[in-house]
Each structure stands twice: as C-alpha cells, then as structure tokens.
C-alpha positions in Angstrom: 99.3 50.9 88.0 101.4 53.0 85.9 100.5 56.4 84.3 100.0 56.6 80.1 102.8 58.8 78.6 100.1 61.4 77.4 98.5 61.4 81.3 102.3 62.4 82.3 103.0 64.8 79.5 99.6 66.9 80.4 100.8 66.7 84.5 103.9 67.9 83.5 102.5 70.9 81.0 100.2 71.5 84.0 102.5 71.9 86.4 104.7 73.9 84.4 101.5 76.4 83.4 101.4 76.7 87.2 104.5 77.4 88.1 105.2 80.0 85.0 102.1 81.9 86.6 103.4 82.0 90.1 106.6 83.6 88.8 105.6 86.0 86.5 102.1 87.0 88.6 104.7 87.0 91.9 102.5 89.8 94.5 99.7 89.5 92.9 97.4 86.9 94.5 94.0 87.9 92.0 96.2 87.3 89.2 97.4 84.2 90.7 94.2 82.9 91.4 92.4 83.9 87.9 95.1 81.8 86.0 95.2 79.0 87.9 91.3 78.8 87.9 91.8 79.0 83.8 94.2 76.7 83.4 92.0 74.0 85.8 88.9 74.5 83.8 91.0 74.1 80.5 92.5 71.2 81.4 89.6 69.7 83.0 87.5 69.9 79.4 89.8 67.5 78.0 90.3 65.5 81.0 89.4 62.1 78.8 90.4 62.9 75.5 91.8 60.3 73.8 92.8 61.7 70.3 96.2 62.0 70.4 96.0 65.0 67.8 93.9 66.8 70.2 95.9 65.4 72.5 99.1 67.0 71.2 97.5 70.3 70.3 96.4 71.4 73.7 100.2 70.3 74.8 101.7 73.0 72.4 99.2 75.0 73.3 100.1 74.8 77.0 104.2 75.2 76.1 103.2 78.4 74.0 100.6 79.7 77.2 104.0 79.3 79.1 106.3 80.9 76.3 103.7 84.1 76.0 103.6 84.6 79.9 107.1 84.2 80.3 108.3 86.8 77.2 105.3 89.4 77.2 103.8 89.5 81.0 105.3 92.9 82.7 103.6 94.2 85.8 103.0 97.9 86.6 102.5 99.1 90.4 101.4 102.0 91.9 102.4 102.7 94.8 101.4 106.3 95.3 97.9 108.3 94.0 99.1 110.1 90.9 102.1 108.8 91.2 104.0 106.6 87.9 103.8 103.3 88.0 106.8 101.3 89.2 107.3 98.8 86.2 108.2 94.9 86.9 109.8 92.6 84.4 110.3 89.4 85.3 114.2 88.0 84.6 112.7 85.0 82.3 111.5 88.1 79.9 114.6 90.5 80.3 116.5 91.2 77.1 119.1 93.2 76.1 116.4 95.1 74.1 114.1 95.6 76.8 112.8 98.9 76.5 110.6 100.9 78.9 107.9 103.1 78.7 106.8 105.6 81.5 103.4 106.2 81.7 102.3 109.6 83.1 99.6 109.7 86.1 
C-alpha cells in the first residue's frame, strides 16, 4: 500500500512544523507543547480533505508557519528578579541586521 503524494507532502510539512518548533522554542517545554498541540488539531481538521486547492493552501500555509517561526521568533529570559532579560535568537533568524533592544526591569 503506497502513500498518495498529497498524504506525503502534509507528513513531510508536519514534520517539518515540528521540528522548526523544537528549534526555535529550545528550553521551553510550554511553548513546545502549545505548538505542537496547534499544529495536531490543525492538521487533524483536514485530515480527509480531498480538494487539492485546499489541499495546497494549508501546505503553503504550513511552509509560511515555518518561515515566520524561523525569521521572527526571539526568546527573552530572566534569569534574575528585576534583572534584564537575557535575549535568545535562534541562528536560523540571525542577520547581519539583527538589532537588539534592551528592555529595562
């Protein structure tokens, strides 16, 4: 029994969704958790869609989840009470450009 083409291309955007989230949300286990929860119940609602427009859509959608995490997802830690925030930026999102703002306690 083999797999349809559009069955393989929603595993693969799947996995991908999960594995984007597991990089950028690295340490934070609630985060973790929330998205993959998100992306189940997303993809479960079209679990036997068989337009291949719709079909196609919620692909792009899924490569454009993956392009926002990966390009606008930074992470901000405190480690201290009233102390700044120690600011992550994952290397798939690091520019040239990057620019930093410290935020005050």
């Amino acid at each position: 029994m083999s797999i349809s083409p559009s069955k393989q291309a929603a595993i693969a955007a799947y996995r991908n969704l999960l594995k984007t989230q597991r990089e950028v949300f690295t340490g934070d286990l609630k985060a973790i958790q929330a998205a993959r929860k998100e992306t189940y119940s997303r993809f479960m609602q079209y679990k036997n869609e068989t337009n291949c427009d719709v079909l196609e859509e919620k692909l792009e959608l899924a490569d454009q989840v993956v392009s926002l995490l990966r390009k606008n997802v930074v992470e901000a830690v405190r480690e201290e009470e009233g102390s700044a925030p120690k600011i992550y930026v994952p290397k798939s999102n690091r520019s040239s450009r990057t620019t930093f703002w410290y935020l005050s306690a």
